[in-house]
FILUMVO-912679 format. One line per field, with one value per atom (N, C-alpha, C): x, y, z. Coordinates in pm, whole numbers, plus 50000, padded with zeros to 5 digits. Layout:
BEGIN
x = c(X; ...) $
y = c(Y; ...) $
z = c(Z; ...) $
***
This chain:
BEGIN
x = c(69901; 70040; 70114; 70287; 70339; 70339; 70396; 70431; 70556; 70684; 70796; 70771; 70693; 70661; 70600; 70521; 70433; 70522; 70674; 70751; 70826; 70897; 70978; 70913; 70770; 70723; 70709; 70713; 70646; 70794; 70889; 71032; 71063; 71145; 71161; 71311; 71310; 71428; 71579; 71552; 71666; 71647; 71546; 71540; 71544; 71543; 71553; 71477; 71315; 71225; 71188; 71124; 71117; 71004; 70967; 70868; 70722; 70733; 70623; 70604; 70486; 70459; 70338; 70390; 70272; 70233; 70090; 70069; 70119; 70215; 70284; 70479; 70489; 70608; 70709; 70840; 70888; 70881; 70729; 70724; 70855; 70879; 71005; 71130; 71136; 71300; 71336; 71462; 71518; 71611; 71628; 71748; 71860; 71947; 72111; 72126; 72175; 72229; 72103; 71989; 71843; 71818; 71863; 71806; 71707; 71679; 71543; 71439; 71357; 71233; 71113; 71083; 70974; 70825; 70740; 70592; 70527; 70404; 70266; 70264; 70275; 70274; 70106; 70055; 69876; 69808; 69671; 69579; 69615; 69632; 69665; 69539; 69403; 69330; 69182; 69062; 68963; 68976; 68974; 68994; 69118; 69239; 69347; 69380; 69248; 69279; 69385; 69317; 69435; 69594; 69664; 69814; 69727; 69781; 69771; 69880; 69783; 69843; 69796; 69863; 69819; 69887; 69814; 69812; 69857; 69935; 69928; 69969; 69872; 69869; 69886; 69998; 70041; 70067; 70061; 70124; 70128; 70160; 70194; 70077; 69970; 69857; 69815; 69774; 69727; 69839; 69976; 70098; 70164; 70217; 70275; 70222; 70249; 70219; 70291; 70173; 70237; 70288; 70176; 70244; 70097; 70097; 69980; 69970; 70091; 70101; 70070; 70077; 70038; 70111; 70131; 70297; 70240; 70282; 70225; 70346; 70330; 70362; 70291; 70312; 70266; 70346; 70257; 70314; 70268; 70330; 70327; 70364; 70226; 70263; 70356; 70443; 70561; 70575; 70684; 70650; 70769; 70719; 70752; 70908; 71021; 71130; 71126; 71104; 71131; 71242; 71302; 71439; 71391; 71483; 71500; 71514; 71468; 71512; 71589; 71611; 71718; 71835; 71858; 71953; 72106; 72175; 72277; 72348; 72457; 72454; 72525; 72464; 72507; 72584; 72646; 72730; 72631; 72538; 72478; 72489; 72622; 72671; 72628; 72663; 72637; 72489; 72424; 72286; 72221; 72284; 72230; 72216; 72336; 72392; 72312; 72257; 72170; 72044; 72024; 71866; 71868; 71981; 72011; 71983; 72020; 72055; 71919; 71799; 71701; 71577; 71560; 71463; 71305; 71306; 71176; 71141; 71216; 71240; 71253; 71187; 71141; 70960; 70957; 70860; 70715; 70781; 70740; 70790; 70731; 70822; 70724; 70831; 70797; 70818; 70698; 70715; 70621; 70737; 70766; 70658; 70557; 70500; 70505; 70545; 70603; 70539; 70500; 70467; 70539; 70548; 70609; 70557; 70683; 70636; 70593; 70527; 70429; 70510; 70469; 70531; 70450; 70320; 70186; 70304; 70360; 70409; 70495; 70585; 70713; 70689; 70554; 70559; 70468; 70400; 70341; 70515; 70569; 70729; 70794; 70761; 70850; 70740; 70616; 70525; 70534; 70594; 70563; 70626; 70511; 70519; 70663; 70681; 70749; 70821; 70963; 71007; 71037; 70929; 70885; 70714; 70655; 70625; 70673; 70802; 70901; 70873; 70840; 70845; 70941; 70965; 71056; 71116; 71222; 71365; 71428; 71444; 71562; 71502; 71414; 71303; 71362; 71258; 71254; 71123; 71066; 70938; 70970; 70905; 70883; 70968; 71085; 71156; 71008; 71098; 70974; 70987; 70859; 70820; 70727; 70767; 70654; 70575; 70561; 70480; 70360; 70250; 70096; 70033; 69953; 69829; 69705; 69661; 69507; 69541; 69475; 69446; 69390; 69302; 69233; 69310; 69432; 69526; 69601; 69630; 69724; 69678; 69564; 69490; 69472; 69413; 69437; 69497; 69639; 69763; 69835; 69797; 69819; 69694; 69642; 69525; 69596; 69684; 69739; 69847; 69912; 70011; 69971; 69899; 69821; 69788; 69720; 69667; 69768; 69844; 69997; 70117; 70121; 70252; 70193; 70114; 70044; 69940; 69997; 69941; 69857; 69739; 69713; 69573; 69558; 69485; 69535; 69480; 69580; 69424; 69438; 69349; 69383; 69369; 69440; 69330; 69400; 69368; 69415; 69339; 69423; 69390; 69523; 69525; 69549; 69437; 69538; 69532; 69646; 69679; 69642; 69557; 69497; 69358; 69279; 69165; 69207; 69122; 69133; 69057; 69150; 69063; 69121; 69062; 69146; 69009; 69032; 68922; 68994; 68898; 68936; 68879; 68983; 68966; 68918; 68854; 68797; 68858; 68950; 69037; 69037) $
y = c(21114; 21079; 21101; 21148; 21171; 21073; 21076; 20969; 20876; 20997; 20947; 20861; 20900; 20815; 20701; 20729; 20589; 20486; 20538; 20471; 20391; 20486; 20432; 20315; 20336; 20257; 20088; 20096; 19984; 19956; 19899; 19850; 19727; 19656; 19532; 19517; 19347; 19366; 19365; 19307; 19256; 19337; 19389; 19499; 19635; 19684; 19806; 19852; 19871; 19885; 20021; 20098; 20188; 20243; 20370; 20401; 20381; 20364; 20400; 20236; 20180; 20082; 20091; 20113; 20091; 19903; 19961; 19804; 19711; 19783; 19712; 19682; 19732; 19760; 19627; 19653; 19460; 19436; 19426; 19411; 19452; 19523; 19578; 19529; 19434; 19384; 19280; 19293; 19103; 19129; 19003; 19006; 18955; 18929; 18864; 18852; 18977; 18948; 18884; 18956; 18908; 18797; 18676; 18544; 18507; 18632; 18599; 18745; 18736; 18834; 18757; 18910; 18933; 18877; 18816; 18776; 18834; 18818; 18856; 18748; 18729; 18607; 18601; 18689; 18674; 18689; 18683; 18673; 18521; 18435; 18303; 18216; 18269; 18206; 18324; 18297; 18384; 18495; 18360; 18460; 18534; 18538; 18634; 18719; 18786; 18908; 19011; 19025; 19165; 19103; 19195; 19174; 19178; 19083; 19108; 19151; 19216; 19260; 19194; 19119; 19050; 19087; 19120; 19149; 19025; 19020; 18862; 18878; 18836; 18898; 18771; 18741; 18662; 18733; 18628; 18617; 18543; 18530; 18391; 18372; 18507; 18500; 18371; 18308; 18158; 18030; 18066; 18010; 18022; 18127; 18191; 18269; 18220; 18275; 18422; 18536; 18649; 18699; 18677; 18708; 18783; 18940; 19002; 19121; 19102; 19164; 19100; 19151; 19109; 19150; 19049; 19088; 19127; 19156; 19194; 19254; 19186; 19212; 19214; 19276; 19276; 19204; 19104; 19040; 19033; 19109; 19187; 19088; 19064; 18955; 19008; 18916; 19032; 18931; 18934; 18881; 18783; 18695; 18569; 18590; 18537; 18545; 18469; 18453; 18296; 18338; 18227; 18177; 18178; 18258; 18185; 18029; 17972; 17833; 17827; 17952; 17924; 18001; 18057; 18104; 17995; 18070; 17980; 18002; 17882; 17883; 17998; 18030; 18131; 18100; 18190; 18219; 18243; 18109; 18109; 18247; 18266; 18370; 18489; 18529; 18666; 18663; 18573; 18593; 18645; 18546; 18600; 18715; 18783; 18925; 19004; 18977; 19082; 19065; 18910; 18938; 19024; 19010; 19153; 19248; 19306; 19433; 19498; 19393; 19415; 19333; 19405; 19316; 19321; 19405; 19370; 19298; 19211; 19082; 18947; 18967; 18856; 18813; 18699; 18624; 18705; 18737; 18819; 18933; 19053; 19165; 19144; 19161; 19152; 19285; 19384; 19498; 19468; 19489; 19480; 19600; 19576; 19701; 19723; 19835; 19911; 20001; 20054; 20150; 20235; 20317; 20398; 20352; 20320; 20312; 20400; 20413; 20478; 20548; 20655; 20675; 20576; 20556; 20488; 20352; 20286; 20149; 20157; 20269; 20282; 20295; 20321; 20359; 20218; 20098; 20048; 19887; 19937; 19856; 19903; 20005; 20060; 19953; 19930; 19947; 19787; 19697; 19597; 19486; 19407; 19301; 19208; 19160; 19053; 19104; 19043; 19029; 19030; 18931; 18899; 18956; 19022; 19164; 19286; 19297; 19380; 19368; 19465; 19469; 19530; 19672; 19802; 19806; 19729; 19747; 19862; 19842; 19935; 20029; 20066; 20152; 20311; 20400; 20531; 20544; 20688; 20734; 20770; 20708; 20733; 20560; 20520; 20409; 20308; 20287; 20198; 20016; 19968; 19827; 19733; 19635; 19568; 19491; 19534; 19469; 19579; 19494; 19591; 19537; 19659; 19621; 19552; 19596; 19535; 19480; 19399; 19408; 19501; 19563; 19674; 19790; 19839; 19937; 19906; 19786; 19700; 19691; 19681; 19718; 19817; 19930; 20052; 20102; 20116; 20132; 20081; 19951; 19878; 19922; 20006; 20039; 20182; 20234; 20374; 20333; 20200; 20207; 20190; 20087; 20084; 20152; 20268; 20352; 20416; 20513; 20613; 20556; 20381; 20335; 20294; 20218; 20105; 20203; 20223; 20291; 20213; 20215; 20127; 20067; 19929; 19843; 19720; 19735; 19628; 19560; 19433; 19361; 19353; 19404; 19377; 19302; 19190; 19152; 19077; 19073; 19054; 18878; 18825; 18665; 18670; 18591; 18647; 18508; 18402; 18285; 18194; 18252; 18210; 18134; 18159; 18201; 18104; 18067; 18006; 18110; 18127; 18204; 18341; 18434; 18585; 18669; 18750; 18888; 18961; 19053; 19130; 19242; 19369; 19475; 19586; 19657; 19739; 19851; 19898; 20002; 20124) $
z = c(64186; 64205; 64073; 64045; 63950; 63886; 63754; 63689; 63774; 63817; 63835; 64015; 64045; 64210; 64160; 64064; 63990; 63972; 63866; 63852; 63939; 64062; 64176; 64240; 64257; 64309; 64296; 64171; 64070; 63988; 64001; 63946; 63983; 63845; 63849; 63922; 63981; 64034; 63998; 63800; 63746; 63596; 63547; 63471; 63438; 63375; 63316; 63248; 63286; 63165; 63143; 63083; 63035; 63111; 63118; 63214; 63183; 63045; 62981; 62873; 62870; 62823; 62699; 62621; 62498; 62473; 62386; 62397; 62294; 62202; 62088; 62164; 62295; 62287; 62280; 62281; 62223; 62081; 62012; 61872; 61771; 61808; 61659; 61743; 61797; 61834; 61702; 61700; 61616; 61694; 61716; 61775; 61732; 61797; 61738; 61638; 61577; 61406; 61321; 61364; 61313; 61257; 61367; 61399; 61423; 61566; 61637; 61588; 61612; 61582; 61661; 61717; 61799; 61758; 61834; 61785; 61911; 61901; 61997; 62067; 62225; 62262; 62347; 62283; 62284; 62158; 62193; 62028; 61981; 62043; 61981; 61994; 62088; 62150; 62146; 62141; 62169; 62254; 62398; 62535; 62576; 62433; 62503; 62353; 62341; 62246; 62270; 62412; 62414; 62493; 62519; 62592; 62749; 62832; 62968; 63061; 63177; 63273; 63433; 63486; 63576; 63763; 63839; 63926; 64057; 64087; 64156; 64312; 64390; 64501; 64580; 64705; 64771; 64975; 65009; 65137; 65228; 65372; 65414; 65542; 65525; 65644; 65630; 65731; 65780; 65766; 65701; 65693; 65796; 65849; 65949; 66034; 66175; 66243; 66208; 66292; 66306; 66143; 66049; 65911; 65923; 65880; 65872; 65763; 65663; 65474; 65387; 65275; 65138; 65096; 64968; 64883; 64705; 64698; 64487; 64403; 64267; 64122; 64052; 63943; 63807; 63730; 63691; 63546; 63425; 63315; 63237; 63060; 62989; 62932; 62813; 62763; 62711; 62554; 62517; 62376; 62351; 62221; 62197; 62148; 62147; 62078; 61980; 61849; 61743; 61672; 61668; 61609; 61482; 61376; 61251; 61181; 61174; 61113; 61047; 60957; 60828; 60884; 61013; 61042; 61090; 61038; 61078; 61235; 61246; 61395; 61468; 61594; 61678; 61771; 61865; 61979; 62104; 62192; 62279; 62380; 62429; 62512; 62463; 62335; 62315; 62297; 62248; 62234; 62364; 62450; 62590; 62646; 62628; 62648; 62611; 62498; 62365; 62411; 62511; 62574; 62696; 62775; 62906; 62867; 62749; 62681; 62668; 62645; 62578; 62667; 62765; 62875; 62783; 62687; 62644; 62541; 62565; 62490; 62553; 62678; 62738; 62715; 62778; 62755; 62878; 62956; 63085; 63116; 63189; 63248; 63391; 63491; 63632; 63685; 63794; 63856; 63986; 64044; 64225; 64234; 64369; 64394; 64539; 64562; 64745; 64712; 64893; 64919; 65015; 65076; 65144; 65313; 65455; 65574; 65631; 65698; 65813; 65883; 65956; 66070; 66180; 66213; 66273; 66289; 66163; 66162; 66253; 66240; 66297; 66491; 66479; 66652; 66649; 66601; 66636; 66674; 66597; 66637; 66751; 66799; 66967; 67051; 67032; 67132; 67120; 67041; 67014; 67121; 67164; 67318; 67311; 67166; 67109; 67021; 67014; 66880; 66756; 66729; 66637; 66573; 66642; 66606; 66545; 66553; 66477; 66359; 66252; 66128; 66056; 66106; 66029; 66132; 66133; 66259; 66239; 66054; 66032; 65906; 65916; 65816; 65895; 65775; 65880; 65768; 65794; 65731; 65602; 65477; 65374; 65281; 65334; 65267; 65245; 65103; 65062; 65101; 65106; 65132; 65100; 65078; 64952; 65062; 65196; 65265; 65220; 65200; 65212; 65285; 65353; 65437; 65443; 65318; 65232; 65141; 65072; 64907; 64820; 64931; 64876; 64819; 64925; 64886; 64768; 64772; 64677; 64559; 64546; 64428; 64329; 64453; 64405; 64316; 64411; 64324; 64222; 64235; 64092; 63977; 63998; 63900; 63852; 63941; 63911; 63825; 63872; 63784; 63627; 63599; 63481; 63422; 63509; 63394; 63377; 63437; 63423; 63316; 63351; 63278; 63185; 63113; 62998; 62944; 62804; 62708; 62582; 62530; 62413; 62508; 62446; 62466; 62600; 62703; 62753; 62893; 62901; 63000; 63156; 63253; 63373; 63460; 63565; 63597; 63724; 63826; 63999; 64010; 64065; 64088; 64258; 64340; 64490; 64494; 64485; 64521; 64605; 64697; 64762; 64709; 64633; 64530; 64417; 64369; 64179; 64105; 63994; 63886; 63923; 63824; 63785; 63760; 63839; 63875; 63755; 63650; 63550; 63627; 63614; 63665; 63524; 63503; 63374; 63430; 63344; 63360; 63231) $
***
């Protein structure tokens, strides 16, 4: 798969991140009139040498009736903002602004993962007894959807994104909420 389908696929819903993720990236921010400056918000601990990448896999099977997807993000551990101490006082608002400006300067980066509908889906919704069987009312073939089928698929592809987007040293690892504890994937 391209890089740029890699990309489409895998986008946050309120950011702007870059396509490409090194494992230092963030590090060289200061921010606001260089108040704030960037730290490693891992390596603080044995078990979190490297930057993580976490897989987090949800859905509402055994919640809802008639719920038969899986939902997933990546959460992407991102880096510390620290305030100057000796800085003098700021303009809350614009600071804010300057963190919009600069999404990799959050504490987290979040990426939505879709896949493309079926045509198979699309005829298994004509044929459907109920309702509420309806999935892709208003889909056509190829629009993307963050409903997934497996975990298995869901996986997958979150392994493509990893390797294609995250450059460097980086730990990934799948959480399915359902489950305690975090499966490390060796990538």
């Amino acid at each position: 798969m391209e890089l740029q389908e890699i990309v489409k696929r895998s986008q946050s819903e309120q950011c702007d991140y870059p396509d490409i993720f090194t494992d230092d990236c963030g590090l060289d921010l200061t921010g606001y009139d260089g108040q704030y400056k960037a730290m490693p918000s891992w390596g603080h601990r044995k078990m979190n040498t490297l930057r993580r990448i976490t897989l987090e896999i949800t859905t509402f099977r055994g919640v809802s009736c008639n719920a038969i997807h899986f939902y997933g993000k990546l959460i992407v551990q991102g880096v510390e903002m620290m305030r100057d101490p000796n800085a003098k006082d700021y303009d809350i608002h614009k600071a804010s602004e300057w963190k919009k400006e600069n999404p990799l300067s959050a504490y987290q980066y979040w990426l939505k993962l879709t896949r493309p509908v079926t045509q198979a889906e699309l005829d298994a919704d004509k044929n459907a007894r109920y309702p509420a069987d309806v999935r892709f009312e208003w889909a056509e073939v190829g629009d993307l959807t963050e409903r997934w089928n497996s975990t298995d698929e869901m996986i997958d592809f979150a392994t493509q994104v990893v390797k294609a987007r995250f450059k460097g040293k980086w730990a990934f690892y799948v959480k399915k909420v359902w489950k305690t504890g975090l499966e490390r994937i060796r990538i």
